[in-house]
C-alpha positions in Angstrom: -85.2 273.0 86.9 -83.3 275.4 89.3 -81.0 272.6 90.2 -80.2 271.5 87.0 -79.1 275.1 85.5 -76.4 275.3 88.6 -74.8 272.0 87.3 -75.5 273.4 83.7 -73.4 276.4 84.9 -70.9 274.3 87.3 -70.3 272.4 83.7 -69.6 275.2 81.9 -67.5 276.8 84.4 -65.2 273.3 84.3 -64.9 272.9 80.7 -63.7 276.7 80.8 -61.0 275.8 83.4 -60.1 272.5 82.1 -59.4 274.4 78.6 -57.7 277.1 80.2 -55.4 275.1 82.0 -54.5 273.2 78.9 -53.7 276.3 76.9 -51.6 278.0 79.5 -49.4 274.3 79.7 -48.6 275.1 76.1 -46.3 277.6 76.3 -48.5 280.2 75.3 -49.9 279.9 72.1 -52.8 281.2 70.6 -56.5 280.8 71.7 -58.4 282.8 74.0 -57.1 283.5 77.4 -59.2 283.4 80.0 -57.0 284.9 83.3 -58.7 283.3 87.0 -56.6 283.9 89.8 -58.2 281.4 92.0 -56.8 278.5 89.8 -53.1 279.8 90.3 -51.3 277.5 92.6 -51.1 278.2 96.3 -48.1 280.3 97.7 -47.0 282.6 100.2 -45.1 286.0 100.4 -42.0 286.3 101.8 -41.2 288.7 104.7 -38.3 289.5 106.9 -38.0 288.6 110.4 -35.0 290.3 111.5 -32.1 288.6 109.6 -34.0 286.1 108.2 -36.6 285.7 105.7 -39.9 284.2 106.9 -43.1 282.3 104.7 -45.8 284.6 105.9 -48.2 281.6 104.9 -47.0 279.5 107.4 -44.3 281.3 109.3 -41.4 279.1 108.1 -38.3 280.0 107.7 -36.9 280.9 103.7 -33.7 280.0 103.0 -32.7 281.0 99.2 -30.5 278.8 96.7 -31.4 280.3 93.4 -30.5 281.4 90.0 -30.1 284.7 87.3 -31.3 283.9 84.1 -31.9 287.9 83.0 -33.3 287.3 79.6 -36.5 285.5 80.3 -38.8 288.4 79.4 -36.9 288.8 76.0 -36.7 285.0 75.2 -38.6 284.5 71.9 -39.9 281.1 73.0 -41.8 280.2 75.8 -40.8 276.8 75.9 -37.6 277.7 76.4 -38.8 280.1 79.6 -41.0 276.8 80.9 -38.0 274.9 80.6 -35.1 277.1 82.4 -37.7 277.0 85.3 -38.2 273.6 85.1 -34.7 272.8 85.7 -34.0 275.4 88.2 -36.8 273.7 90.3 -35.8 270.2 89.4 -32.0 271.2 90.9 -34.2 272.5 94.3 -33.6 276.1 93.2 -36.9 278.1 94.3 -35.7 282.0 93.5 -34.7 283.2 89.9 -33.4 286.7 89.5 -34.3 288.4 86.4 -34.5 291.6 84.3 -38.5 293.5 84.4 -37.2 296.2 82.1 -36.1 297.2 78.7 -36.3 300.7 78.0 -36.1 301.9 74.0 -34.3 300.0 71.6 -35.7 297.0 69.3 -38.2 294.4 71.2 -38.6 297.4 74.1 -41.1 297.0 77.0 -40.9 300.3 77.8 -40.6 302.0 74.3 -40.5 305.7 76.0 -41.5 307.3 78.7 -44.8 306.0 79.6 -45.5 303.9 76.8 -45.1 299.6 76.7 -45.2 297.3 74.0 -48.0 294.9 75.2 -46.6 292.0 73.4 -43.4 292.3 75.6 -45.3 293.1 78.6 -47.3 289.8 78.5 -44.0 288.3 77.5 -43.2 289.8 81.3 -46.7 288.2 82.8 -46.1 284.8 81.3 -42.7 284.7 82.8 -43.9 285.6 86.5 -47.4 283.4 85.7 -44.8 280.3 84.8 -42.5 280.7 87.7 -46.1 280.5 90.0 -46.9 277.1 88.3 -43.3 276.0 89.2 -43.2 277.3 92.6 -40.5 279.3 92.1 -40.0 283.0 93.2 -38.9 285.7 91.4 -36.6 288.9 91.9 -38.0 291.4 89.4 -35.0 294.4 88.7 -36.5 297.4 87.6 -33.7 299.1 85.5 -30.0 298.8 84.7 -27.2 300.6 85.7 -25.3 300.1 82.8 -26.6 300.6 78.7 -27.6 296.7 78.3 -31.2 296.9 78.1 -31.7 301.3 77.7 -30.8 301.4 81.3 -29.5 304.9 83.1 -28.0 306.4 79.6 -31.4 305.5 78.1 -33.2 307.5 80.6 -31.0 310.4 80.6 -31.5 310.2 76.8 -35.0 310.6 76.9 -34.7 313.5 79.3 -32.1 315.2 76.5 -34.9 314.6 73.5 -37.5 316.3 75.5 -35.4 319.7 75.6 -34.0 319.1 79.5 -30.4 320.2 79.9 -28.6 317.6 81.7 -25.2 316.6 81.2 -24.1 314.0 78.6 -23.2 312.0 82.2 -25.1 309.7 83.4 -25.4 310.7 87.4 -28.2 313.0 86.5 -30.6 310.0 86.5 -30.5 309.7 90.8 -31.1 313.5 91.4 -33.2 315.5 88.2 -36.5 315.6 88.8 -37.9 314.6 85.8 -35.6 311.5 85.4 -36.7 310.5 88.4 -40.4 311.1 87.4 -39.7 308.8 84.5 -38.6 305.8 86.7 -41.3 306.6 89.2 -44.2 306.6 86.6 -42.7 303.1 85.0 -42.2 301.5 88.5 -46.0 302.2 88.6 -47.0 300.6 85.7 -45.0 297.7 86.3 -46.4 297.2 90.3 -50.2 297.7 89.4 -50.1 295.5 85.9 -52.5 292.9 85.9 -51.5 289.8 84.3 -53.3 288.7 81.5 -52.9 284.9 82.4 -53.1 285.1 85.7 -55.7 287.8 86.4 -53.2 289.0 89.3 -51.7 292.7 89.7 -48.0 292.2 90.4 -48.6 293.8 93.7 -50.6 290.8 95.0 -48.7 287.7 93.2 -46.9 285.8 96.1 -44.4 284.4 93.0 -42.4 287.9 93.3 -39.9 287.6 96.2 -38.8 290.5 96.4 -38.2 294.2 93.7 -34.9 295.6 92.8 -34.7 298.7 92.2 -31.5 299.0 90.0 -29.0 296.4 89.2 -25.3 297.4 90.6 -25.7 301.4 90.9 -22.6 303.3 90.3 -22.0 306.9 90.2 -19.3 308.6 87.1 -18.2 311.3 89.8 -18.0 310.0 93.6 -19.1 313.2 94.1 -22.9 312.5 93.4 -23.1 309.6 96.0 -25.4 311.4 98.3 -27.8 311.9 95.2 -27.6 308.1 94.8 -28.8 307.7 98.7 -31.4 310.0 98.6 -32.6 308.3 95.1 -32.4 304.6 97.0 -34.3 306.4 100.0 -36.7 308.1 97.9 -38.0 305.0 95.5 -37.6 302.4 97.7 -40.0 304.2 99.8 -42.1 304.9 97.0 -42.3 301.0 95.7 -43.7 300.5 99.5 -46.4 303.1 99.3 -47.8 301.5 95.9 -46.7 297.5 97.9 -46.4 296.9 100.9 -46.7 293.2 100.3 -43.5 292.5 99.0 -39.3 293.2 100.1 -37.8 295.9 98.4 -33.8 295.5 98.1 -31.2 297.7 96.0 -29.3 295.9 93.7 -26.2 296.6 94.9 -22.9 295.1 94.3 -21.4 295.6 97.9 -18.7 297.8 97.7 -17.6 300.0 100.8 -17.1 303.8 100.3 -14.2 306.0 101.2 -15.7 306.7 104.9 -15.1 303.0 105.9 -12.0 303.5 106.8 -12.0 299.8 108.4 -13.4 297.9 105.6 -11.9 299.2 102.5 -9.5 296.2 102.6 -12.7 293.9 102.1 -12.6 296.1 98.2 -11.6 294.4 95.2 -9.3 297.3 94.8 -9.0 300.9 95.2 -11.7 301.8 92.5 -14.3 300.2 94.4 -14.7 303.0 97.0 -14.7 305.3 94.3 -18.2 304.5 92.8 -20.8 306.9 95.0 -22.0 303.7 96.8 -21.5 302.0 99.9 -22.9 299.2 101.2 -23.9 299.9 104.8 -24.9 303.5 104.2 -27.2 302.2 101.1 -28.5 298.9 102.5 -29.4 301.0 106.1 -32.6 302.8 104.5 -35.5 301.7 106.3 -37.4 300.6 103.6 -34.9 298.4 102.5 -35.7 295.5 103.6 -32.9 293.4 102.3 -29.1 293.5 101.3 -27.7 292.7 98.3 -24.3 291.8 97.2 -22.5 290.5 94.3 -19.1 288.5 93.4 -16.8 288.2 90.8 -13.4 287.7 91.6 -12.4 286.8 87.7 -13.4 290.2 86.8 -12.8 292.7 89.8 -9.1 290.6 90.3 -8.3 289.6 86.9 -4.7 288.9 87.7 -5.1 287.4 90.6 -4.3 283.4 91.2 -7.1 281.3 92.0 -5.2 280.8 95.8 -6.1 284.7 95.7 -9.2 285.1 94.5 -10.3 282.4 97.2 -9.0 284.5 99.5 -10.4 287.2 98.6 -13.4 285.7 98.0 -13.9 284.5 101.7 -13.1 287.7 103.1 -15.6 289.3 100.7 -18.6 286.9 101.9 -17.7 287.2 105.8 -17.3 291.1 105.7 -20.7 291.6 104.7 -22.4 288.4 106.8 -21.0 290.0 109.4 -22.3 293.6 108.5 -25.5 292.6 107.7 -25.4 290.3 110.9 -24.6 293.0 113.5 -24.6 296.4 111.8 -27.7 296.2 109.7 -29.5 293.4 111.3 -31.1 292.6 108.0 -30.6 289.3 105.6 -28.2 289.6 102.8 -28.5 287.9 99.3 -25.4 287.0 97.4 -27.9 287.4 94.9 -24.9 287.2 92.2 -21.9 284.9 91.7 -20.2 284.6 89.2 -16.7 282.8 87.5 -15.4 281.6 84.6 -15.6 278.0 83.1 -12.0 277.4 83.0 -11.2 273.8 82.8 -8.4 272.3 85.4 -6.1 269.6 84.1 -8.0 267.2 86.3 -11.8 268.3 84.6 -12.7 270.5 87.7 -13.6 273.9 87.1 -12.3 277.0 89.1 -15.8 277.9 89.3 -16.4 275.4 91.5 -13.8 275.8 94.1 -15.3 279.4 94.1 -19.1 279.1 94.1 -18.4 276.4 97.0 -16.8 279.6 99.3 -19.9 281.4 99.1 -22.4 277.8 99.7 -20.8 276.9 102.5 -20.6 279.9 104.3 -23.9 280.6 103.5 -24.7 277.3 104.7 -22.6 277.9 107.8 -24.2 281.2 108.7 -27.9 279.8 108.2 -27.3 277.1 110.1 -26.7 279.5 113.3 -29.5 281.2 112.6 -27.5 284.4 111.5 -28.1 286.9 108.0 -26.4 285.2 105.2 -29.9 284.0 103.5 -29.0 282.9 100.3 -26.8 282.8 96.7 -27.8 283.0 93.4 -25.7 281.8 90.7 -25.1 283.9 87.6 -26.2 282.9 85.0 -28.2 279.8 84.1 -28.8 279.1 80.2 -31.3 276.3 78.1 -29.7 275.6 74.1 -30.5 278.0 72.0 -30.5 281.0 74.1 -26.4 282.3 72.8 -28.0 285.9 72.3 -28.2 286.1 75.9 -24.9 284.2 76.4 -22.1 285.7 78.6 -18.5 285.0 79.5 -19.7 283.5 82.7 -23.0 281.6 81.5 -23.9 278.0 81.5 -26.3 275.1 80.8 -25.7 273.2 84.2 -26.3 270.0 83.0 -23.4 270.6 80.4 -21.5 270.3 83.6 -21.6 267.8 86.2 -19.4 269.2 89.1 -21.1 272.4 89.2 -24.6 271.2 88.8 -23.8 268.8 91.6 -22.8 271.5 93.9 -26.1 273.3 93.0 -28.2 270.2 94.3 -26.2 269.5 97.3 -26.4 273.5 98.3 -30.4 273.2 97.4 -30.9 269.6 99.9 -28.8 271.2 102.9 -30.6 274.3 102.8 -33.6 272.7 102.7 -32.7 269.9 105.5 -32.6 273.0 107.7 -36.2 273.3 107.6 -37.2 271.0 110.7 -40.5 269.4 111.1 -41.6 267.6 114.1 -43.8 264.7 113.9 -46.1 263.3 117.0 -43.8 262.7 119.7 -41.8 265.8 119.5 -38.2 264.0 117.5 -37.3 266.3 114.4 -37.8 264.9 111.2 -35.8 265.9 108.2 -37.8 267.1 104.8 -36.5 264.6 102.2 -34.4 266.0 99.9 -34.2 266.5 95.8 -32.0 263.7 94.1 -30.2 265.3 90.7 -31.8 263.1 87.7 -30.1 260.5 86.3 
């Protein structure tokens, strides 16, 4: 009798996973939802070891060729979420970049201070829950410099409705207290949600690489960039007192301040020191575990010719290898890259010629062993998703050359994962073919 109640019970338990399994395939959908972590696939966190980013599962070395696609969370469709990841990880692409905030406006997560629309929030969980099931990783960025998505002005906003004088600039975000309180108490929320399909707190799901704390931070007045370092200093180590699990990076774009003397010729121009941040000083902070830079010679060198920008460009990628190599002796992340789709007479894109720079010497410094960990590509799209659409956006299978350079950049990288079988000889992980 005893015995047969536990397969009774063992039954039960199996029709319950077999149905939740087949409901969270569907894209969402209606139905009950019934979260178990210990169905979700198996994966590791990601940690640093020195320069270079390490499988704490196994000890393996992570070497990142990935993609932005910011608008996942704010997709309408899930389907359309299941299937940017799908093609991200069919093209060997195993880190996505994208947006974990929206603060006030219409379809808000965080609607004010404090307060989330559930419906976007598990918009949020299905996002990270779908990237698990597709083995790819996600950095999560926890608000925006810039207006898109409430950002900085949004905050300050808020601050301004409750009766606080601050000034109608933005900098006030990085140093009043109660700003600051704002971003601290949503950074909360977001690190100790649990996922309703997952039944996994952010803090403990492996599928996060890494959290942003702001993308690209700029100051209005130069003036309040050491209120911008001691807001870095201050949240990043606050993310690792509520997770210490996962790396903790800026968001930054790269640029050198006015002390670096020696490396303000690496700046897209002279405007670039003149922000309040600078890559060394910022990316230094010991809980930073990470550097971040982005790159886009079409818009910081508009005028530029393309033998220019390629210049410039390979400068721009060395300069901070090399920083990060022997000044910060941490990874870096060109964790964006972007350029415009302008068609050469021969069908070749600029794009290409660009994005290449950054793969091979990413590629090239890997391969040493040195800091340059990875490139993401901004941004990849699926039809139908035009809202979200910028100037330097694209569906990669819409064009060859580029998505061929995205596969080639994902087998490499992954060929430089060496296994050795029985009698010691190295043997080469096979490597992703692009679909006919």
């Amino acid at each position: 009798m005893k015995e047969r109640r536990i397969y009774t019970l063992l039954g039960l338990l199996l029709l319950v996973a077999v149905g939740y399994l087949n409901w969270s395939s569907s894209g969402g959908g209606g139905g009950v939802r019934v979260p178990i972590p210990w169905l979700q696939p198996k994966m590791g966190f990601v940690g640093r070891n020195g320069t270079r980013f390490v499988d704490l599962e196994d000890g393996s070395l992570v070497y990142v060729n990935g993609w932005n696609s910011y608008w996942l969370m704010s997709s309408d469709s899930g389907d359309r979420v299941v299937e940017m990841l799908r093609r991200g990880r069919a093209m060997g692409m195993s880190v996505c970049r994208t947006w974990a905030f929206s603060d006030g406006g219409p379809n808000a997560l965080q609607i004010y201070p404090g307060h989330f629309d559930e419906r976007i929030f598990q918009a949020l969980d299905f996002v990270i829950y779908q990237a698990r099931k597709h083995y790819v990783r996600l950095i999560l960025c926890l608000v925006n410099n810039l207006g898109a998505f409430g950002g900085k002005p949004q905050y300050v906003r808020w601050a301004q409705a409750s009766g606080i004088n601050v000034s109608t600039s933005t900098d006030p975000f990085f140093s009043h207290p109660t700003i600051k309180g704002y971003y601290k108490d949503y950074v909360k929320a977001i690190i100790s949600r649990k996922n309703t399909y997952s039944g996994i707190r952010y803090r403990d799901e492996p599928a996060i690489f890494a959290w942003e704390l702001i993308n690209e931070p700029r100051c209005e007045y130069n003036s309040s960039g050491p209120f911008l370092q001691a807001w870095i200093a201050e949240m990043a180590s606050y993310v690792k007192s509520l997770d210490e699990k996962h790396l903790v990076t800026v968001g930054l774009e790269g640029f050198y301040g006015p002390a670096r003397n020696d490396r303000l010729g690496a700046n897209p121009g002279s405007w670039a020191a003149s922000l309040g941040s600078d890559f060394i000083q910022n990316s230094e902070i010991e809980n930073i575990d990470f550097a971040s830079v982005h790159a886009y010679p079409d818009s910081w060198i508009p005028k530029a010719s393309l033998e220019e920008k390629v210049q410039y460009l390979s400068s721009w990628v060395d300069s901070h290898v090399n920083d990060s190599e022997h000044v910060l002796k941490k990874p870096v992340l060109f964790s964006e890259v972007g350029s415009h789709l302008r068609v050469k007479k021969n069908g070749t894109y600029d794009r290409d010629m660009l994005l290449k720079i950054v793969y091979d010497k990413v590629y090239e410094s890997a391969k040493k062993g040195q800091a340059a960990a990875g490139a993401l590509i901004w941004q990849l799209m699926v039809e139908g998703m035009q809202t979200y659409q910028d100037e330097f956006s694209l569906v990669a299978s819409e064009h060859p050359s580029t998505y061929k350079l995205i596969v080639q950049q994902s087998c490499r990288l992954r060929n430089l994962h060496m296994k050795k079988d029985n009698t010691g000889r190295e043997v080469v992980r096979s490597c992703l073919e692009p679909p006919s």
